[in-house]
TORLUM-394786 format. One line per 3 residues: number of its first residue (from 0); their letters; for each residue x, y, z of N, C-alpha, C. Coordinates in nm, 4 decimals, m for minus. Layout:
REM residues N
NUM	A	X/Y/Z/X/Y/Z/X/Y/Z; ...
REM end
This chain:
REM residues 211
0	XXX	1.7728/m6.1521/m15.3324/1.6348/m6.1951/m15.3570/1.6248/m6.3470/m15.3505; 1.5317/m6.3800/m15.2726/1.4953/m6.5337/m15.2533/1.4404/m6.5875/m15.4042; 1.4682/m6.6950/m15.4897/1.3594/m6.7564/m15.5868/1.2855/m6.8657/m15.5795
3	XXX	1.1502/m6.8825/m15.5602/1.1077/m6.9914/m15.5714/1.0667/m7.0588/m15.7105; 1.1317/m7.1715/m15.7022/1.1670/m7.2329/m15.8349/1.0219/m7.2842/m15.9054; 0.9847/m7.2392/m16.0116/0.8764/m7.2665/m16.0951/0.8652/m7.3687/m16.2006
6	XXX	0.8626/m7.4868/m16.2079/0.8707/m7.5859/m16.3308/0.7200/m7.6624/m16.3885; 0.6070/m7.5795/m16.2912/0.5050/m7.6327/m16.3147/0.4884/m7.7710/m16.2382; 0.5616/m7.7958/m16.1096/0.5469/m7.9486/m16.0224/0.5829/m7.9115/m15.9086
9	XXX	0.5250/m7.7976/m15.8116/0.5668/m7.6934/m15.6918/0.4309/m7.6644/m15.6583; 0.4011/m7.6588/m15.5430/0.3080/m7.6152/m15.4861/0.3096/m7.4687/m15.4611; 0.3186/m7.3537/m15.5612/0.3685/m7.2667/m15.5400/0.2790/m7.1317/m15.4135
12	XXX	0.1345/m7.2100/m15.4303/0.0733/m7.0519/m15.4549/0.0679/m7.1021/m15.2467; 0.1002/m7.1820/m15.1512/0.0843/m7.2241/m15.0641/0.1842/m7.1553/m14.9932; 0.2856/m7.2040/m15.0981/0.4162/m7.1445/m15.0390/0.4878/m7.0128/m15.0205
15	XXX	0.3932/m6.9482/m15.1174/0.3818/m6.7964/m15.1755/0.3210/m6.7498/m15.0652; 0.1784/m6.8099/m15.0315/0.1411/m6.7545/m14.9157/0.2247/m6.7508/m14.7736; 0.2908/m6.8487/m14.7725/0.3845/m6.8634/m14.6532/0.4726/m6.7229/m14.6007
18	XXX	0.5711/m6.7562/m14.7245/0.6690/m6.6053/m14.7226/0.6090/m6.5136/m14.7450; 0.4950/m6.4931/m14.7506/0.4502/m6.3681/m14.7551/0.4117/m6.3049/m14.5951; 0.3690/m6.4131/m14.5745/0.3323/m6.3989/m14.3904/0.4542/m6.4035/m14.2763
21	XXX	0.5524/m6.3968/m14.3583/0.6792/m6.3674/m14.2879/0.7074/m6.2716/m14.4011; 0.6618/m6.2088/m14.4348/0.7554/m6.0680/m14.5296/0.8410/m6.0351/m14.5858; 0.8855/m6.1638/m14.6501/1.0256/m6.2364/m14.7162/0.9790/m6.2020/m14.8631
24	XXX	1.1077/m6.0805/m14.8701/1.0284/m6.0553/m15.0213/1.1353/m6.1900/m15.1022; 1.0927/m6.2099/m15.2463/1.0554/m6.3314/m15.2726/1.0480/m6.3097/m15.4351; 1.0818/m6.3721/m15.5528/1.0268/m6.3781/m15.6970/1.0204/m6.5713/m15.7267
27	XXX	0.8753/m6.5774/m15.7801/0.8750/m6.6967/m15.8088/0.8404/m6.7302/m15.9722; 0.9819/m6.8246/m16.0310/1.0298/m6.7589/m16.1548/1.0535/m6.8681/m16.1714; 1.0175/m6.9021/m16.3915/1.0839/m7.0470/m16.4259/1.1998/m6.9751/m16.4960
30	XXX	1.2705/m6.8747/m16.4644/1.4124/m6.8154/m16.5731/1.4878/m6.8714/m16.5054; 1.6038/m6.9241/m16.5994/1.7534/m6.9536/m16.5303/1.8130/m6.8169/m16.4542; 1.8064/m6.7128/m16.5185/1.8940/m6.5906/m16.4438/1.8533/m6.5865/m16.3366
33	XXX	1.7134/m6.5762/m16.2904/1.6440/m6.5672/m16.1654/1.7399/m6.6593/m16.0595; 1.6927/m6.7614/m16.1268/1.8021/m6.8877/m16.0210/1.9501/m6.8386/m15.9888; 2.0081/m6.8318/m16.1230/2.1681/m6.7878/m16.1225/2.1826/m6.6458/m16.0432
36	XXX	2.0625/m6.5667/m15.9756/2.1217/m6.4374/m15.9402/2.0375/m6.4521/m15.8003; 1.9474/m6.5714/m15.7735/1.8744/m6.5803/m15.6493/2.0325/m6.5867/m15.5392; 1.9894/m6.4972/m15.4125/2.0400/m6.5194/m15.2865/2.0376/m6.6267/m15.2369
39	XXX	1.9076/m6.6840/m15.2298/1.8652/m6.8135/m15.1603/1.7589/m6.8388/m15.2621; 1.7253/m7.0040/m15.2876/1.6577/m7.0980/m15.3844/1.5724/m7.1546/m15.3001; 1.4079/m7.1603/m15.3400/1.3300/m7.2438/m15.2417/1.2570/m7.3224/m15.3366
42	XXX	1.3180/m7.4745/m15.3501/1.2578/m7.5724/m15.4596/1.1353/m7.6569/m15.3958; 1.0610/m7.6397/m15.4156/0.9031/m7.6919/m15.3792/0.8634/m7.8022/m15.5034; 0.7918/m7.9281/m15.4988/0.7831/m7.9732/m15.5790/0.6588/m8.1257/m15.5199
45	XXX	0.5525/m8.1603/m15.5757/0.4879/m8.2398/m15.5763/0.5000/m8.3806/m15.7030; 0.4168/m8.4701/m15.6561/0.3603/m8.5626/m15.7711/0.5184/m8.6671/m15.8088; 0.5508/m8.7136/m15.8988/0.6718/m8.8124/m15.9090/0.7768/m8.7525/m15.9299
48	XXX	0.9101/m8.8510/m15.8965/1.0477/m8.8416/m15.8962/1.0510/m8.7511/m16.0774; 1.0756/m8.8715/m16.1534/1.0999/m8.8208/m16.2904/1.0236/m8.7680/m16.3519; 0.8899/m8.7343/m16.3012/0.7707/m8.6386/m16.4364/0.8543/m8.4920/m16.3812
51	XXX	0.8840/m8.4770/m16.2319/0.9155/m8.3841/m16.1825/1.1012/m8.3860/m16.2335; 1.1523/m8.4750/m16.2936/1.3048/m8.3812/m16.3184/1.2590/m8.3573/m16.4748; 1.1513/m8.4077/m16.5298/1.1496/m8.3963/m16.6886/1.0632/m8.2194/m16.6678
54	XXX	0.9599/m8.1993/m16.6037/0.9286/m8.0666/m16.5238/1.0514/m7.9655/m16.5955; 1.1741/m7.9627/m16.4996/1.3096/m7.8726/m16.4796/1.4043/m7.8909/m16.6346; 1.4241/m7.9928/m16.6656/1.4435/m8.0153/m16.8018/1.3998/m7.9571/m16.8784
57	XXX	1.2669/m7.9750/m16.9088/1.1885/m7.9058/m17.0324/1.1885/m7.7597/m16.9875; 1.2150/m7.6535/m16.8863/1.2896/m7.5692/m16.8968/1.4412/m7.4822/m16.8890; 1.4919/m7.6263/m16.8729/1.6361/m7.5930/m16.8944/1.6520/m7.5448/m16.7595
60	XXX	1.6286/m7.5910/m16.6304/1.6506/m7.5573/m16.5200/1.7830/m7.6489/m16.4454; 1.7987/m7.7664/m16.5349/1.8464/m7.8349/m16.4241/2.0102/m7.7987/m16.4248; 2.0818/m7.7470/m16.5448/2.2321/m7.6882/m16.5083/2.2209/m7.5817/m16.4010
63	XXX	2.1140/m7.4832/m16.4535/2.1156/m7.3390/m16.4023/2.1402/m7.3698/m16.2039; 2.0260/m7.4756/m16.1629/2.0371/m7.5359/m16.0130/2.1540/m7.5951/m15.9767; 2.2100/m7.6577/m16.0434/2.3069/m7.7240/m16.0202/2.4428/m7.6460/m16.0492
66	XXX	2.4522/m7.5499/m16.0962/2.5823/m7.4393/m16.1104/2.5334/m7.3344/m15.9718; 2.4143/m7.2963/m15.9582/2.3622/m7.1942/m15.8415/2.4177/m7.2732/m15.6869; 2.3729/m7.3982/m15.6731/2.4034/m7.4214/m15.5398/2.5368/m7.4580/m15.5526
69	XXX	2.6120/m7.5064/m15.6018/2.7809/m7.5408/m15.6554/2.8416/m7.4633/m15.6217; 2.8054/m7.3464/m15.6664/2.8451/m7.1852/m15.6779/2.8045/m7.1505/m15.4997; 2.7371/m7.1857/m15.4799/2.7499/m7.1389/m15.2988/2.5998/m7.1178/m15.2441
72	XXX	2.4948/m7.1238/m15.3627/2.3801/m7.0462/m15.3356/2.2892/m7.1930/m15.2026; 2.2789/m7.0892/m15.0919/2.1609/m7.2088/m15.0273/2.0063/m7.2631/m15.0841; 1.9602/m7.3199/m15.0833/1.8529/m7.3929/m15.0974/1.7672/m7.5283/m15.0227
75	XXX	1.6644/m7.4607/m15.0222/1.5655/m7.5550/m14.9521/1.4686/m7.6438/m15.0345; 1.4886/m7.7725/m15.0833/1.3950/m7.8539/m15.1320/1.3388/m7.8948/m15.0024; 1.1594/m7.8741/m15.1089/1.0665/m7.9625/m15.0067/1.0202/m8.0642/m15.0819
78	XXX	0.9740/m8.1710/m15.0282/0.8591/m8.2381/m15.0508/0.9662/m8.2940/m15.1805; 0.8687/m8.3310/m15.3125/0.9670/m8.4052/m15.3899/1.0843/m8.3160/m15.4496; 1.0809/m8.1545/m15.4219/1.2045/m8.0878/m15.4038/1.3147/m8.1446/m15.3634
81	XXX	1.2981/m8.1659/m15.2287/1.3826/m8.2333/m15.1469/1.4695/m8.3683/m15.2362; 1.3460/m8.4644/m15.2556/1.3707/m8.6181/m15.2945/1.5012/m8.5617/m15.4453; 1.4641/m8.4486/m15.5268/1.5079/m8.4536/m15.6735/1.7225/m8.3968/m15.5925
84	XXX	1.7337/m8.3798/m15.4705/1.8592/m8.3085/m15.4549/1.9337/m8.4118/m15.4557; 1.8610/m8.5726/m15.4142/1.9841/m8.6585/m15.4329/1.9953/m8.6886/m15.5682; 2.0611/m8.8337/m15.5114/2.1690/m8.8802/m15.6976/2.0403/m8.9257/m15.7788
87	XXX	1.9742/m9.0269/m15.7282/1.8888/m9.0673/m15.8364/1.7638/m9.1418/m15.7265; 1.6605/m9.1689/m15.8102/1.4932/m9.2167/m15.7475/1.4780/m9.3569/m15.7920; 1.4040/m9.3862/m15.7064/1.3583/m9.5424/m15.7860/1.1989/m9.5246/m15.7795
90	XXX	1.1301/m9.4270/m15.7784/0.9776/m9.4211/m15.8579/0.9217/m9.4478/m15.9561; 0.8844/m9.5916/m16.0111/0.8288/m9.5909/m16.1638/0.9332/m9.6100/m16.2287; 1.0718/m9.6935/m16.2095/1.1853/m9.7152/m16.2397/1.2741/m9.6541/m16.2035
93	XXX	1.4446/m9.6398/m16.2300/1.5618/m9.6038/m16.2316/1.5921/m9.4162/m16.3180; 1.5606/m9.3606/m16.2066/1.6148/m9.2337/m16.2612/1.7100/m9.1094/m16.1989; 1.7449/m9.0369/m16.2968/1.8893/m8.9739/m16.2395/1.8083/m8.8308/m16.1609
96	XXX	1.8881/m8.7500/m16.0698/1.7973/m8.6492/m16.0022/1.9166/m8.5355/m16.0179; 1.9133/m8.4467/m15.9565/2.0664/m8.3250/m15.9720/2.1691/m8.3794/m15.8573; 2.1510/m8.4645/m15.8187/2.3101/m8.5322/m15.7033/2.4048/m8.4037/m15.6813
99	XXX	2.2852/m8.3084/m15.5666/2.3787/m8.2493/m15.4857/2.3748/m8.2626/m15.3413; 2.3467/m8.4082/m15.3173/2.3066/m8.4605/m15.2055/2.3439/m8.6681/m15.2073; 2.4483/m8.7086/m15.2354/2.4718/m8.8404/m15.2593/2.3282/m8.9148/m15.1481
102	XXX	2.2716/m9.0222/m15.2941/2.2042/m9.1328/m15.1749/2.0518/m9.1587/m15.3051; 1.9513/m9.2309/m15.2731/1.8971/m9.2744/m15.3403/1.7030/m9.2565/m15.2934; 1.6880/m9.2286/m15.3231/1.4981/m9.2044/m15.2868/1.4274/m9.2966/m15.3070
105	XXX	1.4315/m9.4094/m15.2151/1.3279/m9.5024/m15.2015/1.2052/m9.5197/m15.1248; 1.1588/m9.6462/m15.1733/0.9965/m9.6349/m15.0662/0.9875/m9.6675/m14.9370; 0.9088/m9.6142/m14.9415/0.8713/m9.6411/m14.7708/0.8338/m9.8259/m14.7325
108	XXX	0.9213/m9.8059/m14.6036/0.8899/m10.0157/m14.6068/0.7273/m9.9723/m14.5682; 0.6843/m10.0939/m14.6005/0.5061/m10.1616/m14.5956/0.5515/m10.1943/m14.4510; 0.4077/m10.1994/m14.3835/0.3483/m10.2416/m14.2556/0.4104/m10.4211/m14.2254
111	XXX	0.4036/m10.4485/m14.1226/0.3617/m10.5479/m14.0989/0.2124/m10.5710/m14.0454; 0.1384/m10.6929/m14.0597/m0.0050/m10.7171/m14.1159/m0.0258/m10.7118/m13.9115; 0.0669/m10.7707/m13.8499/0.0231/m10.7175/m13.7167/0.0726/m10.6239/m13.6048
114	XXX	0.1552/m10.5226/m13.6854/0.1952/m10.3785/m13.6115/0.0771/m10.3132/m13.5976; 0.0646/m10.3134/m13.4179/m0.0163/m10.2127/m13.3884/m0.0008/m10.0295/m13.4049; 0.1178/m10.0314/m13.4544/0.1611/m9.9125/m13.4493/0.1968/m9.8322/m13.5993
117	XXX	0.1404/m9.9359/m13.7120/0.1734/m9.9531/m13.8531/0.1152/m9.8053/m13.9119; 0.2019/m9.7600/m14.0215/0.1923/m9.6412/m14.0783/0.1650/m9.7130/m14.1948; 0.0063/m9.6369/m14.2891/m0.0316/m9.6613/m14.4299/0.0757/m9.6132/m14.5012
120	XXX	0.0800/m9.6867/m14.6490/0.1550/m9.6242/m14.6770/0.0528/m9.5641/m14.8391; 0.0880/m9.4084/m14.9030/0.1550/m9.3077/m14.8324/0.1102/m9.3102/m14.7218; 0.2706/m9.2367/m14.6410/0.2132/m9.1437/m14.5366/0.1740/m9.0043/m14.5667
123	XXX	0.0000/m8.9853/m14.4756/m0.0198/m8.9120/m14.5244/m0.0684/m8.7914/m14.3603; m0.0151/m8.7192/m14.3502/m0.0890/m8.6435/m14.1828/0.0417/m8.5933/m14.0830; 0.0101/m8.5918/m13.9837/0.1041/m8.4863/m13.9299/0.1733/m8.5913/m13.8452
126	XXX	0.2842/m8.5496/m13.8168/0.4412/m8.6380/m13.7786/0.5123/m8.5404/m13.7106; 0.5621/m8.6138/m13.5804/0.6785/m8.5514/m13.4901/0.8139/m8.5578/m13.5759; 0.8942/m8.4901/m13.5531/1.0186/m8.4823/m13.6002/1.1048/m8.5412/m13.4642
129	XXX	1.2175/m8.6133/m13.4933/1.3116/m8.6794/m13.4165/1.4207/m8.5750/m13.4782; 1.5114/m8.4842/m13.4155/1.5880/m8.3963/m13.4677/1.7453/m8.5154/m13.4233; 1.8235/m8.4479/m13.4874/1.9279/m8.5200/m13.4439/2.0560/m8.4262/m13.4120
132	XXX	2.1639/m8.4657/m13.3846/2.2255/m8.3378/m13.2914/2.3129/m8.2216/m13.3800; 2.3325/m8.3248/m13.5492/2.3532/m8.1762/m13.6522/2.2629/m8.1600/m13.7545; 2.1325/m8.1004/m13.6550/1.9965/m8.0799/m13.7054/2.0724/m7.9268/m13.7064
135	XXX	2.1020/m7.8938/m13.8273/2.0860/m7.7357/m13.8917/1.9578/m7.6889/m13.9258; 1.9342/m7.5785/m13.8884/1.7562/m7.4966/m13.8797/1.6619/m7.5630/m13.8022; 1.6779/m7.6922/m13.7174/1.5864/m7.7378/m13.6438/1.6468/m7.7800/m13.5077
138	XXX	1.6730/m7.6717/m13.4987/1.7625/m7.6385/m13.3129/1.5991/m7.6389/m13.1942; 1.5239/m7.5405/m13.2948/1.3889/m7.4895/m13.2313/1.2923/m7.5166/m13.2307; 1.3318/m7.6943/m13.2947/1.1896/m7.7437/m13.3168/1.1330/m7.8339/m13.1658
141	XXX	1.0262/m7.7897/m13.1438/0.9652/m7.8672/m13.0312/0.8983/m7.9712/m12.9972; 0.8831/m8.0438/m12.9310/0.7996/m8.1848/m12.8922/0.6373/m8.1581/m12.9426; 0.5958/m8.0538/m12.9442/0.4600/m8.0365/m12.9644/0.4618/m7.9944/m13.1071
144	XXX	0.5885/m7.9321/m13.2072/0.5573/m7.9175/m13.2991/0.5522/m8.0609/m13.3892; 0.4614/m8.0584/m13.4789/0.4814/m8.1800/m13.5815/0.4641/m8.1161/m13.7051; 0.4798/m8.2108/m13.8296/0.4840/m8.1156/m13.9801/0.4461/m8.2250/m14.0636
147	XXX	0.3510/m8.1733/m14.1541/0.2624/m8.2262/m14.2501/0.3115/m8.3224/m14.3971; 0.3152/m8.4277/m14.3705/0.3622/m8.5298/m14.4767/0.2855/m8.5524/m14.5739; 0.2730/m8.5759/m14.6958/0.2008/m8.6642/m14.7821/0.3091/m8.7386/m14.9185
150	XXX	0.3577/m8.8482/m14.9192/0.4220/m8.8890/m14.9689/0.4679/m9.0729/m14.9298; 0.5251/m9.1515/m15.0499/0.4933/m9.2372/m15.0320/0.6998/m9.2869/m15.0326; 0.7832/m9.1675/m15.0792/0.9234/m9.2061/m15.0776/0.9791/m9.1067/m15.0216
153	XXX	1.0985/m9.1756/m14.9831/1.2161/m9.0481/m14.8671/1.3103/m9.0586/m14.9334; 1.3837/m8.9951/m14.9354/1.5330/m8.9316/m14.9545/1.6047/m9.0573/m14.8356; 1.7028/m9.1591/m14.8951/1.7998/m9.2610/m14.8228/1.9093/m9.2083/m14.8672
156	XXX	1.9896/m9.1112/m14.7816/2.1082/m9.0264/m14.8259/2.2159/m9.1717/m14.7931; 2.3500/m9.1275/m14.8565/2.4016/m9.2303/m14.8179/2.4947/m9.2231/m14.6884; 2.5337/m9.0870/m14.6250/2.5995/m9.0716/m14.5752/2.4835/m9.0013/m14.4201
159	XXX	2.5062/m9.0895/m14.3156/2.3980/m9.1305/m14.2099/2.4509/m8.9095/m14.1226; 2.5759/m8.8630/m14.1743/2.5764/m8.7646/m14.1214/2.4527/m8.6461/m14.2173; 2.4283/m8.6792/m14.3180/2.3438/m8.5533/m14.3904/2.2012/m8.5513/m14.3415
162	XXX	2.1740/m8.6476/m14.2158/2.0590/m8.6586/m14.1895/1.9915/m8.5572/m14.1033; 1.9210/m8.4452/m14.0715/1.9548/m8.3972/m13.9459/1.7934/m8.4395/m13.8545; 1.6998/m8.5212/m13.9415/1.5754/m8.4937/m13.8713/1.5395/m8.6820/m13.9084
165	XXX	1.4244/m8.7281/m13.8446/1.3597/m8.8556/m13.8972/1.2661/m8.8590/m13.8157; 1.1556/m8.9929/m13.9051/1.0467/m8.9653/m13.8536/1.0229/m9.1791/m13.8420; 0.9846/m9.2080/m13.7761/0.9357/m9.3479/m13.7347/0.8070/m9.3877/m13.8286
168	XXX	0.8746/m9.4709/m13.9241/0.7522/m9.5018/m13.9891/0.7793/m9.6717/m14.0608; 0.6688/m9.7521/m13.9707/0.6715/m9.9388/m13.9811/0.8195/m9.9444/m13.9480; 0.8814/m9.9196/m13.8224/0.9759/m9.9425/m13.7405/1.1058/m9.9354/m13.7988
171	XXX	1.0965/m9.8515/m13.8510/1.2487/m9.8065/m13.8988/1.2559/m9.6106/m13.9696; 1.3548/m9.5657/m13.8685/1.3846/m9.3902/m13.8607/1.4018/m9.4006/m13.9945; 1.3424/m9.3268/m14.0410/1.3221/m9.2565/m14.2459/1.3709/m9.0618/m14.2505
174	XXX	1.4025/m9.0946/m14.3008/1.5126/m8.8849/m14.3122/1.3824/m8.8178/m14.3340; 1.3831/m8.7376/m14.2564/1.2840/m8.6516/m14.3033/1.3318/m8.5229/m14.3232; 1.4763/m8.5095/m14.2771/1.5224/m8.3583/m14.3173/1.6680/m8.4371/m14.3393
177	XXX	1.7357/m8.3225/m14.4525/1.8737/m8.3669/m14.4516/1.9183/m8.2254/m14.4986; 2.0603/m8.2510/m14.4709/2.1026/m8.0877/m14.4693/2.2796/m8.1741/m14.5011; 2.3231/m8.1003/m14.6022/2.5162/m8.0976/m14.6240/2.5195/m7.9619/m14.6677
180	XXX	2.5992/m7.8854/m14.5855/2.6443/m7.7635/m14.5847/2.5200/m7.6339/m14.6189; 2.4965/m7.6038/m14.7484/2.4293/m7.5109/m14.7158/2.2892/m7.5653/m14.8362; 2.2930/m7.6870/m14.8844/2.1925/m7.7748/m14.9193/2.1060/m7.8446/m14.8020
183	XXX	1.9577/m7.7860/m14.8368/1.8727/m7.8549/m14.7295/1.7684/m7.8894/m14.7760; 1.7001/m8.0504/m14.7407/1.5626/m8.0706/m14.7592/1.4928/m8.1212/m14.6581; 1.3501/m8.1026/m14.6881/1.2610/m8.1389/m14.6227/1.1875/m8.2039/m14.6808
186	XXX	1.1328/m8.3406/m14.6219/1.0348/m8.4304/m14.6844/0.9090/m8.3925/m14.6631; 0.8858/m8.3376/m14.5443/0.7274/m8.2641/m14.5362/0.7105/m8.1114/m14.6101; 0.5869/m8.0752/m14.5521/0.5626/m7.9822/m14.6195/0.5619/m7.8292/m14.4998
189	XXX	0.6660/m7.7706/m14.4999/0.6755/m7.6515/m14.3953/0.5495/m7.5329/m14.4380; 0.5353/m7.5196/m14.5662/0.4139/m7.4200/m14.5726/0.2900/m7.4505/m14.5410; 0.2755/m7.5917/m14.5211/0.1486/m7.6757/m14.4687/0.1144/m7.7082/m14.3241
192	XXX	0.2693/m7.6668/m14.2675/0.2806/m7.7171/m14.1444/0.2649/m7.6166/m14.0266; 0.1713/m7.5370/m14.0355/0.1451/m7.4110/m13.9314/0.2687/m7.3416/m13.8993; 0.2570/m7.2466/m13.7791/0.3565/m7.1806/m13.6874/0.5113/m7.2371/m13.6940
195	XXX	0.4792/m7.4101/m13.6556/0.6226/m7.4583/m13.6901/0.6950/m7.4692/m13.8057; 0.6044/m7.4930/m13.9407/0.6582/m7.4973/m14.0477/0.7143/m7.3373/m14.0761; 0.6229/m7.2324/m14.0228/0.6714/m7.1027/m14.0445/0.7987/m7.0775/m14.0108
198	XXX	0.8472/m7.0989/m13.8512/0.9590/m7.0924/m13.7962/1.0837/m7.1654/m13.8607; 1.0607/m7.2358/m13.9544/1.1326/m7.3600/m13.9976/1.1982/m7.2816/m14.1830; 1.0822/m7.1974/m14.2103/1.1726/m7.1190/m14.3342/1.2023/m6.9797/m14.2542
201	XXX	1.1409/m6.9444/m14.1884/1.2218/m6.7824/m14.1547/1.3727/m6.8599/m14.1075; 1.3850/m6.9004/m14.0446/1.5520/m7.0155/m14.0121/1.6131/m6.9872/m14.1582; 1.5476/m7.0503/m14.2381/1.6357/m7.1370/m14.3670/1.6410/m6.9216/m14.4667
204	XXX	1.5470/m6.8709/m14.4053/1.6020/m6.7198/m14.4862/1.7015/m6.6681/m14.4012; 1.7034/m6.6147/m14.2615/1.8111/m6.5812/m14.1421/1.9222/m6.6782/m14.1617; 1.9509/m6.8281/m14.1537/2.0837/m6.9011/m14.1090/2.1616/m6.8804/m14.2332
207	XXX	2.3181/m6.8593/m14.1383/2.4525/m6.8517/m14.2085/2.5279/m6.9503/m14.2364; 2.4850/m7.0087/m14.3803/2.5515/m7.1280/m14.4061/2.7085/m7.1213/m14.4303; 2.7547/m7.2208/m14.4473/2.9333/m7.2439/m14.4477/2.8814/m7.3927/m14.5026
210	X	3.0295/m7.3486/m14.6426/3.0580/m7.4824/m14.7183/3.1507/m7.5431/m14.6845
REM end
């Protein structure tokens, strides 16, 4: 059974709709057992770095995640899902995240005042993906697909191999997907992101990870 992780800072009912339209049966649960007995973990999560690890805290989620994927279980953080898998955030100060992903979640660089090509920051709207060549689950992503951002920090892993996707934003490639072994995130939002975002979790339920 798939779990999508419930802490009250998840966009759940979007994402609910998602797997449902791929027929992925599915329990979306704030219990530790749920987690500890999920097949596969789908951590969804909006709004800040630390309101969102104090979120998982105040239900005693954050060993239960961090023994589940340890233990072998795959998982997909999105959105500030994603951002909470590394070591720690710098949103609103210095804070620690579940570091099962070494590297640090910072902001997005600001524009220059005369880039014609300058991204607001947040970014907020739809974005090509730049895949890279150990893009795990995004073998099939296409030139015409793009996927739905709203966020103002990325995931800066430290190790330039966990990267598998990026996106060009005020002239410098920003992770937009990162993947180590059978840990994966996404900085956009795949349940937001039409057909492609669809294709992008039926992958992450079908692929055979190796640790």
């Amino acid at each position: 059974m798939i779990t999508v992780v419930d802490y009250g800072r998840g966009n759940i009912f979007s994402l609910g709709q998602a797997l449902r339209l791929l027929d992925v049966a599915h329990v979306i649960s704030d219990r530790p057992e749920d987690i500890a007995e999920a097949s596969r973990i789908v951590f969804p999560g909006v709004g800040a770095f630390a309101d969102a690890m104090q979120g998982l805290e105040e239900r005693g989620l954050v060993a239960p995640l961090r023994a589940a994927v340890r233990g072998g279980t795959p998982i997909l953080g999105i959105c500030v899902g994603c951002q909470l898998l590394l070591s720690r955030g710098e949103e609103f100060g210095d804070h620690g995240g579940l570091d099962l992903i070494p590297g640090t979640v910072a902001r997005l660089p600001e524009p220059a005042a005369d880039d014609p090509d300058k991204v607001r920051i947040p970014n907020v709207g739809w974005r090509p993906l730049e895949v890279r060549a150990n893009g795990l689950l995004f073998g099939d992503v296409r030139a015409e697909d793009w996927m739905y951002f709203v966020h103002s920090y990325a995931p800066m892993v430290e190790d330039a191999a966990d990267v598998a996707a990026t996106i060009r934003v005020n002239g410098q490639d920003i992770p937009a997907a990162i993947v180590r072994d059978h840990v994966v995130g996404v900085q956009f939002h795949p349940e937001k992101s039409g057909p492609a975002g669809l294709r992008l979790l039926a992958r992450f339920v079908n692929e055979t990870f190796t640790q």
